[in-house]
ZAGU-734051 format. One record per residue: z, y, x of N, C-alpha, C, O in turn. Coordinates in steps of 0.02 Angstrom, whole numbers, padded with zeros to 5 digits, always signed. Layout:
<recs>
ZYXZYXZYXZYX
...
</recs>
This chain:
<recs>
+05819+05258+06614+05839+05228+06551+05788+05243+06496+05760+05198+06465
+05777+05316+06483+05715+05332+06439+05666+05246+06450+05668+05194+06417
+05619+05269+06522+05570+05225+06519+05568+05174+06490+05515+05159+06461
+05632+05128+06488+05653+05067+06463+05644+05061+06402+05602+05025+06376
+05691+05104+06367+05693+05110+06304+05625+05117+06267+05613+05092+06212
+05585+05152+06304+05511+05181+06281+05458+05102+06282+05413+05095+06241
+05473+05057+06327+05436+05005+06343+05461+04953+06307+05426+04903+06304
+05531+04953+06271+05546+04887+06223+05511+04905+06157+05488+04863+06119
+05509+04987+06144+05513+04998+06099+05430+04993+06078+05406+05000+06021
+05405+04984+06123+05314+04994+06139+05299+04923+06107+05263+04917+06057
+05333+04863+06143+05332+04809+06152+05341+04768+06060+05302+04730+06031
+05412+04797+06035+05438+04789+05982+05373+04794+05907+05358+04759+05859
+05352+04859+05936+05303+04876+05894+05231+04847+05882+05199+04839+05830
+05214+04832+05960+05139+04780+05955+05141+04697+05931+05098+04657+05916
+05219+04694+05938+05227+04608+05901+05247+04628+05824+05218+04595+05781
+05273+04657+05812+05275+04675+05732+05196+04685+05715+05167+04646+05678
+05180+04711+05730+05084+04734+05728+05057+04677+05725+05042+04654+05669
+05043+04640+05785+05026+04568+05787+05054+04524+05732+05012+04490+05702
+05099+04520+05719+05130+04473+05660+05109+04488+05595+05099+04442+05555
+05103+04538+05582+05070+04551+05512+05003+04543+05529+04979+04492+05504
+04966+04574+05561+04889+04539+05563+04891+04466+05554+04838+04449+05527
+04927+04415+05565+04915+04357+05573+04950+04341+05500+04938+04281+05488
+04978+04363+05460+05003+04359+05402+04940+04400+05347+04923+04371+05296
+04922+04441+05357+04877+04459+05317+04816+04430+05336+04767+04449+05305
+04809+04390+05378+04745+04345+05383+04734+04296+05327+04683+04288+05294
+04800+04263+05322+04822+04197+05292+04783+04195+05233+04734+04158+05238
+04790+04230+05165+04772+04248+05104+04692+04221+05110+04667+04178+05074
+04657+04258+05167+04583+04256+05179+04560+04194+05197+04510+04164+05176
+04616+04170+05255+04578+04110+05263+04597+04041+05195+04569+03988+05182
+04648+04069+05171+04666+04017+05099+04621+04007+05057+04606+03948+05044
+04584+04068+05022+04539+04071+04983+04470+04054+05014+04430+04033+04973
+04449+04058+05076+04374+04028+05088+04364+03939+05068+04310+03916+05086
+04400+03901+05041+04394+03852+05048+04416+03801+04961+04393+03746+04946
+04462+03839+04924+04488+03817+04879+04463+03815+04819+04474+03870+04796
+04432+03779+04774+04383+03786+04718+04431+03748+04648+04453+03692+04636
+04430+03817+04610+04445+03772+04544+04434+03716+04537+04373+03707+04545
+04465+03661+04524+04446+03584+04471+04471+03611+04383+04513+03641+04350
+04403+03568+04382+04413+03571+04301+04476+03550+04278+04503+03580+04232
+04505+03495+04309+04564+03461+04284+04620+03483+04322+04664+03450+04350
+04606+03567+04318+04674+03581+04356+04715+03612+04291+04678+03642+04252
+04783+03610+04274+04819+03657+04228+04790+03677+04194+04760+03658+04143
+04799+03741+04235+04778+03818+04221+04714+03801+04176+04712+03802+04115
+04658+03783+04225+04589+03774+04205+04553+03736+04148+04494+03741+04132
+04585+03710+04130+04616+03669+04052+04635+03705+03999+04621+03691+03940
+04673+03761+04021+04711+03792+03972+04657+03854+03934+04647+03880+03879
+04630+03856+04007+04572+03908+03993+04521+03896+03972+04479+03941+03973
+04508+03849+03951+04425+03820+03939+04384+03797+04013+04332+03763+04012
+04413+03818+04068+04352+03813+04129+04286+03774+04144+04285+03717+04168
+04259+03792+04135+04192+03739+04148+04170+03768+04213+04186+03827+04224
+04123+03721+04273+04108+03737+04331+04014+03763+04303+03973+03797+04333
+04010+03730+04233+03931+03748+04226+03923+03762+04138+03927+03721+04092
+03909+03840+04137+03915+03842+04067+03873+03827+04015+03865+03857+03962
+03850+03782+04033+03781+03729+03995+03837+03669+03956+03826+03642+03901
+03882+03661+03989+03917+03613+03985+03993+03616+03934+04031+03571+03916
+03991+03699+03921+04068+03719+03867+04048+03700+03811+03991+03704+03788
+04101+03676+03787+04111+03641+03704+04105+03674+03657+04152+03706+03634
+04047+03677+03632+04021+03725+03589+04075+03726+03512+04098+03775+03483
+04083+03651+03496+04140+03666+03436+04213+03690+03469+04247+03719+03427
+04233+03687+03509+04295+03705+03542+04299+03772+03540+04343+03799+03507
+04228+03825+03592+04237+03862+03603+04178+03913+03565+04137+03945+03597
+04183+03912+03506+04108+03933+03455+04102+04018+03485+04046+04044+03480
+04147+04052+03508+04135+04108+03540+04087+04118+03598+04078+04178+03607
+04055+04082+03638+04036+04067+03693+03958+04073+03693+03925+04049+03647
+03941+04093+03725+03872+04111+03749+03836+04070+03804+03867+04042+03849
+03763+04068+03798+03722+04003+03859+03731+04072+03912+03739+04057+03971
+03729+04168+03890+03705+04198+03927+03776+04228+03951+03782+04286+03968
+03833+04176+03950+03884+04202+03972+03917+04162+04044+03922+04101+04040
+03933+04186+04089+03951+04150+04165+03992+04219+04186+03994+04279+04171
+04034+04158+04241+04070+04186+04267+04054+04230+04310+04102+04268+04320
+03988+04248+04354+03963+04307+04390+03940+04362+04362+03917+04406+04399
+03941+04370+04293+03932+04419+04221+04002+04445+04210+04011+04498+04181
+04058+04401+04239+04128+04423+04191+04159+04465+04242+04160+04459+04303
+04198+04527+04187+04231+04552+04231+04267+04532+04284+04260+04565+04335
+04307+04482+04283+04349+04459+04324+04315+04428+04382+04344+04383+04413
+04257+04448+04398+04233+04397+04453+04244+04435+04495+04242+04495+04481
+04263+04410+04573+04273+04452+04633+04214+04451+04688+04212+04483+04740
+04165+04406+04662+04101+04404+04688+04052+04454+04693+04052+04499+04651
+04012+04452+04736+03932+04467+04743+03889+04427+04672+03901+04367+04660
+03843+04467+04633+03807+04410+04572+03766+04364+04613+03733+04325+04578
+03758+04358+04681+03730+04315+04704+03771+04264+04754+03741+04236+04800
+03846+04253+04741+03874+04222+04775+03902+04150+04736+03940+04149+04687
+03873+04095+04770+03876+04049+04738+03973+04014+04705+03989+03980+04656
+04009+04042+04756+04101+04028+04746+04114+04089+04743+04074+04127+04772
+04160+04113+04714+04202+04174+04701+04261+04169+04681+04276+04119+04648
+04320+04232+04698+04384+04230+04665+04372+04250+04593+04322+04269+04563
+04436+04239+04573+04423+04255+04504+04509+04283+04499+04556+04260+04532
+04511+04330+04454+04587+04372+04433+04602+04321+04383+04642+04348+04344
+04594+04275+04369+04641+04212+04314+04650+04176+04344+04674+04129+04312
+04642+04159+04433+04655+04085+04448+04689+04106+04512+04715+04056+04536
+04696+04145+04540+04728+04173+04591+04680+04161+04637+04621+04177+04626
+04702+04131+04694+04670+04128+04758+04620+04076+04774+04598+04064+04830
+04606+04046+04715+04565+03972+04695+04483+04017+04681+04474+04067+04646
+04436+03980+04717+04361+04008+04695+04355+03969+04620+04393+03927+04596
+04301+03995+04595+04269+03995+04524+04159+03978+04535+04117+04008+04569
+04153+03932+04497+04069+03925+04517+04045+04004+04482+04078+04034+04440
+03980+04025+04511+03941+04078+04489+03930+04043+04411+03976+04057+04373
+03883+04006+04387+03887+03972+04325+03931+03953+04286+03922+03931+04229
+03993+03963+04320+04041+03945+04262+04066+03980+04189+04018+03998+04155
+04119+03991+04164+04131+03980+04100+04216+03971+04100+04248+03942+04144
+04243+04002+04044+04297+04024+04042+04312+04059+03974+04272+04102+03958
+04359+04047+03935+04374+04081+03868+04406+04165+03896+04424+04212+03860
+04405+04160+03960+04433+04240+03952+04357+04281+03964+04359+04340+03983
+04322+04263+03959+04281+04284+04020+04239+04351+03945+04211+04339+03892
+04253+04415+03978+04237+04471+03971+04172+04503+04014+04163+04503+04075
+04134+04526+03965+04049+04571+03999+04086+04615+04050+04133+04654+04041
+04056+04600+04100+04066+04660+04162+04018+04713+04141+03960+04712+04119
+04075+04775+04160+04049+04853+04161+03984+04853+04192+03989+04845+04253
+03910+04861+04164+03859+04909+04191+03855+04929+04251+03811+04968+04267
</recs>
């Protein structure tokens, strides 16, 4: 009886195991593929531009030519990665060049 018990319980545990690996995959493979649009909501609300050559200078008179989104804190990128997450858009990439009214100097 032990044995039994020992082998559901073996069993129980490597599909719980398995199931979350395949659940914590999900997130990763969501975000390789999903890119801000300018004309999304959110991205509207925020100022988003995909190229910051291109932000509305009377709109957004705070804004800098030497300011992008691979400079801002919030980028989840490499400075040499052309798509990145970003902490304002959730699981949606952001262009390296872009532009954003939140967009804060990354720490040194």
């Amino acid at each position: 009886m032990e044995t039994s018990n020992s082998r559901r319980r073996f069993i129980a545990l490597h599909a719980l195991l398995a199931g979350g690996a395949l659940i914590a995959g999900k997130p990763a493979i969501a975000q390789a593929g999903a890119h801000v649009d300018e004309n999304d909501e959110q991205a509207l609300a925020l100022g988003y531009r995909q190229d910051t050559a291109k932000v509305d200078a009377k709109k957004y008179p705070k804004h800098e030519a030497s300011q992008h989104c691979a400079n801002c804190t919030f980028w989840q990128g490499k400075p040499t990665d052309a798509w990145a997450g970003c902490a304002m858009f959730g699981r949606k990439h952001i262009a390296n060049g872009g532009w954003c009214q939140v967009w804060a100097k990354a720490p040194s």
